[in-house]
C-alpha positions in Angstrom: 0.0 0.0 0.0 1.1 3.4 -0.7 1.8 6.2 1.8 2.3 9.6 0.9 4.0 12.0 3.4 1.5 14.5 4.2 2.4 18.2 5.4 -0.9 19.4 6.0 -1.4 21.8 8.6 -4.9 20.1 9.7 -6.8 18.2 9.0 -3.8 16.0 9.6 -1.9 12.8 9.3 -3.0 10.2 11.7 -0.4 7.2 12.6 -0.8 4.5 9.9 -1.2 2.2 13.1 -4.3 3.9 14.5 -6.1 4.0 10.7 -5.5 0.0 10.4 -6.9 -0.6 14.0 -10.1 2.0 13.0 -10.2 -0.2 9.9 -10.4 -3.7 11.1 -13.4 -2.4 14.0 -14.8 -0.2 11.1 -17.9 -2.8 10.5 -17.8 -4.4 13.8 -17.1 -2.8 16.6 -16.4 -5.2 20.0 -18.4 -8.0 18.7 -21.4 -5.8 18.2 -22.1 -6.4 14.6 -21.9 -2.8 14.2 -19.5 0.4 13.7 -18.8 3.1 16.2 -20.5 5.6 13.6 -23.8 3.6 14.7 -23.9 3.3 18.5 -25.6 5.1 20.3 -23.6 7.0 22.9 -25.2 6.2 25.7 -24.7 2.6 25.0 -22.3 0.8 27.9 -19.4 0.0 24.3 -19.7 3.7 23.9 -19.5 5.2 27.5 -16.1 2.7 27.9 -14.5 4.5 24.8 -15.3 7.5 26.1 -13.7 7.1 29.9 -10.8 4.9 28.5 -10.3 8.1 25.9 -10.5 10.5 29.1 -8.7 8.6 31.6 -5.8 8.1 28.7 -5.2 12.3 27.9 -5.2 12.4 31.3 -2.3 9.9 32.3 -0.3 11.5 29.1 -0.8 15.6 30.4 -0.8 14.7 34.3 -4.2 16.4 34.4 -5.2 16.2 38.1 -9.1 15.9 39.1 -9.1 20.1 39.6 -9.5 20.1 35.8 -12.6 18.6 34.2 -11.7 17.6 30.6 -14.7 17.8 28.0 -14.8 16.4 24.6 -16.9 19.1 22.7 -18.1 19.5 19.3 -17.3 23.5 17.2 -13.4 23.1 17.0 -11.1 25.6 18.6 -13.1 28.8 16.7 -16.2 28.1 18.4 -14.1 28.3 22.0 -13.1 31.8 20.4 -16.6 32.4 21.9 -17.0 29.7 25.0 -13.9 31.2 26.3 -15.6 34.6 27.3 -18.7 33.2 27.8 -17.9 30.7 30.5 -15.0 32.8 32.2 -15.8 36.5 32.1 -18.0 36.1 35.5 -19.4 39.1 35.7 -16.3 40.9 34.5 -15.8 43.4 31.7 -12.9 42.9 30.2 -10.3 39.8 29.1 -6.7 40.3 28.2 -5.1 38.9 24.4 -1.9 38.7 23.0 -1.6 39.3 19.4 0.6 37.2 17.7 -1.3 36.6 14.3 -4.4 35.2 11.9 -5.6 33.1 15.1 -5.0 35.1 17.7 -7.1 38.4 15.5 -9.9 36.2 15.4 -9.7 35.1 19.0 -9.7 39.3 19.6 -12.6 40.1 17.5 -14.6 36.8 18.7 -14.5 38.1 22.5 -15.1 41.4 21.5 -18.5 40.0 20.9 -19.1 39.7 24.8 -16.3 41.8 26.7 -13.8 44.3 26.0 -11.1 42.9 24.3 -7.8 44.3 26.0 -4.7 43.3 23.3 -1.7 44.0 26.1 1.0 43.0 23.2 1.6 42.4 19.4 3.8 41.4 17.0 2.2 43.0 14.5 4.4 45.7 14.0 7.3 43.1 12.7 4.7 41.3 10.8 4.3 38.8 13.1 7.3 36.8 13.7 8.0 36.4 17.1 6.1 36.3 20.4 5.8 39.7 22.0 8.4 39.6 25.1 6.6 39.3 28.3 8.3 42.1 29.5 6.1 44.4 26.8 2.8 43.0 28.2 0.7 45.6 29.7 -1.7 43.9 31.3 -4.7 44.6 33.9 -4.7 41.9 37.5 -8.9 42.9 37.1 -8.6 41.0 34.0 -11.2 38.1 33.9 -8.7 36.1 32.7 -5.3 36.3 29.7 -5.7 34.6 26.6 -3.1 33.4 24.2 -2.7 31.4 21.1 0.1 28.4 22.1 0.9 27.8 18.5 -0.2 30.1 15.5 -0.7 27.3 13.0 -0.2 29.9 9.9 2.8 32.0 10.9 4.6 29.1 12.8 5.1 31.3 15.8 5.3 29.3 19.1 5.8 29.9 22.7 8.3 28.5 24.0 7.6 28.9 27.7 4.7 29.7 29.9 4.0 33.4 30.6 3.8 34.2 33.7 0.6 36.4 34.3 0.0 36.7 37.8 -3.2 35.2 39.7 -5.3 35.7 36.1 -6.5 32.7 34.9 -4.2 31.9 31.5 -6.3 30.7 28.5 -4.3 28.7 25.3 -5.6 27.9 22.3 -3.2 24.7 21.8 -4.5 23.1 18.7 -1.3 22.8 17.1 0.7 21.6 20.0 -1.1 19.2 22.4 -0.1 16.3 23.0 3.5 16.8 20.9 5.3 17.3 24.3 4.6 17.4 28.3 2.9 20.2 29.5 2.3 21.8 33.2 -1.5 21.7 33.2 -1.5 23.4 36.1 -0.1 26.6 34.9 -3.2 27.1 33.2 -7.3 28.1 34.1 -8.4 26.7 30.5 -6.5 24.7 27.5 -8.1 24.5 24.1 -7.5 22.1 21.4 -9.2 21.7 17.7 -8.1 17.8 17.3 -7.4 17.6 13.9 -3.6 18.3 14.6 -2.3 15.7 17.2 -5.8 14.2 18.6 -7.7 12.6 16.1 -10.4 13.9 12.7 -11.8 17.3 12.8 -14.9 17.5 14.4 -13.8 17.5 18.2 -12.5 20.1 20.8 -10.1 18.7 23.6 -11.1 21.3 26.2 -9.1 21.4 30.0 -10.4 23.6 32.7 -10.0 24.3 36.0 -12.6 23.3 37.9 -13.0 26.0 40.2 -13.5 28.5 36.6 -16.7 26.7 36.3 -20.1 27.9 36.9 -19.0 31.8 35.9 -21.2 31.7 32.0 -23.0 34.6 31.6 -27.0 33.7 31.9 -27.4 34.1 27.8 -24.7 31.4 27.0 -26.2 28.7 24.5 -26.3 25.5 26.3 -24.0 23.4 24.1 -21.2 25.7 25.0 -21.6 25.6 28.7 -18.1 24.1 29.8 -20.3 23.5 33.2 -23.4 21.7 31.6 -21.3 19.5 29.4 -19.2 18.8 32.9 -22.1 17.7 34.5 -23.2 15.5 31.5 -19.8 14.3 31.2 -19.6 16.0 28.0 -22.7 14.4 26.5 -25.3 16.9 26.9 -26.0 16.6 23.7 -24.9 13.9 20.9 -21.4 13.9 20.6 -18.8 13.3 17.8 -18.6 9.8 18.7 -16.1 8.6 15.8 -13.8 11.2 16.0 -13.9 10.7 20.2 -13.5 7.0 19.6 -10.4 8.1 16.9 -8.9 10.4 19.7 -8.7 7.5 22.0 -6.8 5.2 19.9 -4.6 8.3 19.0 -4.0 8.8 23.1 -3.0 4.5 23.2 -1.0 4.8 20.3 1.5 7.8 21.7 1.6 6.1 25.4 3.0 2.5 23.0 5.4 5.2 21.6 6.6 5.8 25.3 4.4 9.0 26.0 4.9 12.4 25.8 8.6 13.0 26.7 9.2 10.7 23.5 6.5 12.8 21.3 8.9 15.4 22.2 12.0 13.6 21.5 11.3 12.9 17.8 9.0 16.0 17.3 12.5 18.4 18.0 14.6 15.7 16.2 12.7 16.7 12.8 12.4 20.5 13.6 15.9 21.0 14.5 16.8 19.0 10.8 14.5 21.0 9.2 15.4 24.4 10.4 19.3 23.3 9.7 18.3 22.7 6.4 16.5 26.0 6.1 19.4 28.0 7.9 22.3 26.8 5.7 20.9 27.4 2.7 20.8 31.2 1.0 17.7 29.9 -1.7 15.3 28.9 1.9 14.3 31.7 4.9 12.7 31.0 7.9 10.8 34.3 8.7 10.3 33.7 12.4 12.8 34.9 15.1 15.0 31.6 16.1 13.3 31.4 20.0 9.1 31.6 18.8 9.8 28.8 16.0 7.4 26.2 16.3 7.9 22.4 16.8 4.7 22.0 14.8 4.8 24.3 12.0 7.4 24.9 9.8 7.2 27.9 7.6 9.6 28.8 5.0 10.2 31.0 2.1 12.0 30.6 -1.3 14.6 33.0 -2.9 12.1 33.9 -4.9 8.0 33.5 -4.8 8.3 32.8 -9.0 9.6 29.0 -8.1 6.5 28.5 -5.5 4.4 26.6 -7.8 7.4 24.3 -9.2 8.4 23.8 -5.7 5.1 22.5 -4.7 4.5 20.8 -7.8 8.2 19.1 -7.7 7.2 17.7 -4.1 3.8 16.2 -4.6 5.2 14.2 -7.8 7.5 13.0 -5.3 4.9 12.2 -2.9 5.0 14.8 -0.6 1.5 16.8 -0.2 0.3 20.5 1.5 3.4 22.1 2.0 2.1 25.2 0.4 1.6 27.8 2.8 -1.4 29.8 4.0 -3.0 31.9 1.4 -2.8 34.5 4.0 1.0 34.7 4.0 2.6 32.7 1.4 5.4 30.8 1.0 5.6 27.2 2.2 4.1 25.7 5.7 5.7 21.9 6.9 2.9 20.9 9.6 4.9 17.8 11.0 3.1 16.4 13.7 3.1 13.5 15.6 1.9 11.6 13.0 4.5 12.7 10.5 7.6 10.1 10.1 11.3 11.1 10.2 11.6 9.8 7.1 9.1 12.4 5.6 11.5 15.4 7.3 14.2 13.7 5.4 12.6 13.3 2.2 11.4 16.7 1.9 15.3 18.3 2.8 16.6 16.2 0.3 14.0 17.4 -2.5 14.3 20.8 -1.1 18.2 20.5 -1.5 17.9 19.0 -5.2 15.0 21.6 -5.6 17.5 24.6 -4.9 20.5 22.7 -6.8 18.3 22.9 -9.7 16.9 26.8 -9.4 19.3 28.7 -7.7 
């Protein structure tokens, strides 16, 4: 069978392992003569895969029982608006940092429902580093300070947890959980779309503290009350029940990898390669400041945008698929994930360094 390396920034390679397992229970799930697509979710198969699923992301992330951990339906842009909805608690105002496309719409989501305070930006040098936390002016009456962990189009990361006082710190961290331990405790609320390291679009990893619940404002829609789907055990309503069972077998399959701190191990194995490729070369540029770099999400530039096409061309007749970049900023974008092989890191500076050989 044929595998193609796949680049895509999301939705996103899944581990061949975890596709042939979903494969062989595809028509018959546990003996049931049926697929996960067709259970109900309140059946006893279902409820298993879905406390097997949550007792699993918790083991990998440490997540201690002062978090409740909801699988929730919307992706990561519909927490744009749960976030202020569920956390503002009578409050006026929330804190952002701006560090690019995801973080703007986070901004213009909560300013929907609060004022939106942006205490930093990286605008001003078109967005390629994370604003020093020294810059950040922000307000201790803030209901809480939100971030983007990982800006999935610029390939801006942070690379260490602000420190922001007693506010509650909020990350969207759909491009980077579950690629390496985190302290879950550093954080009131964690966000994640899956369709990066988790499992198929369609589901919302979200993490929050407890003692955060209880705060949404009276008019929030049901379905995005972080305390009702708590209490149902995220199952108020009908959940995404293939894309939770997926998810599960995603969280089995990194703990047979040896966990987290290996996730981590190969994921900065194929960034630092990639980046070494990227910074020896004169034909390649990596726009973002060495420190904010993502593990996740390569981006690059070529010596001249006229070769973009031929580039991406070049690499999907060789097998290799989405590395073109955002149509927002251009240039080329390596999403290499879990998920993503060695190998295809490999294969992709070797065509890059044939690729330049040939053009420059």
């Amino acid at each position: 069978m044929k595998r193609s390396f796949n680049f895509s920034a999301g939705p996103a390679a899944l581990p061949l392992e975890v596709l042939q397992e979903a494969a062989a229970e595809l028509y018959d799930y546990g003996g049931t003569g049926m697929s996960v697509m067709e259970i109900s979710h309140r059946s006893d198969e279902f409820v298993d895969i879905a406390r097997r699923a949550e007792a699993d992301v918790r083991d990998l992330l440490a997540i201690s029982d002062d978090y409740a951990v909801l699988f929730l339906q919307g992706g990561a842009t519909a927490q744009f608006a749960a976030v202020p909805l569920n956390l503002l608690g009578g409050k006026r105002s929330a804190d952002h940092v701006d560090t690019g496309a995801w973080a703007k719409k986070a901004i213009e989501e909560a300013q929907r429902y609060c004022k939106a305070n942006v205490v930093a930006s990286s605008k001003a040098t078109k967005y390629d580093r994370v604003p020093p936390r020294a810059e950040w002016k922000l307000d201790p009456d803030a209901a809480y300070v939100h971030i983007i962990g990982n800006e999935t189009i610029g390939g801006v990361e942070y690379n260490e947890v602000p420190d922001v006082g007693g506010v509650p710190l909020v990350s969207d961290m759909s491009s980077t959980l579950l690629s390496r331990p985190i302290d879950v405790s550093r954080y009131g609320a964690i966000y994640a779309g899956a369709q990066k390291n988790i499992g198929p679009a369609g589901l919302v990893l979200v993490i929050v503290r407890r003692d955060l619940l209880g705060r949404a404002r009276a008019d929030t829609p049901s379905v995005m009350n972080w305390t009702l789907n708590a209490e149902n055990e995220s199952m108020y309503n009908t959940p995404a029940t293939y894309s939770w069972y997926i998810a599960g077998l995603v969280f089995r399959w990194i703990k047979r990898q040896g966990g987290l701190v290996e996730m981590e191990r190969r994921n900065r194995t194929k960034a630092q390669k990639l980046y070494r490729a990227i910074d020896s070369s004169n034909f390649y540029h990596c726009p973002v400041v060495e420190r904010d770099r993502s593990l996740m999400n390569v981006t690059f530039t070529l010596a001249d945008e006229a070769f973009d096409k031929a580039f991406v061309a070049g690499a999907e007749a060789a097998g290799m698929y989405n590395l073109k970049g955002h149509r927002s900023v251009g240039g080329m974008r390596a999403s290499i994930y879990n998920a993503v092989p060695e190998a295809a890191v490999d294969a992709l500076i070797d065509y890059m360094a044939a690729f330049e050989a040939e053009h420059r």
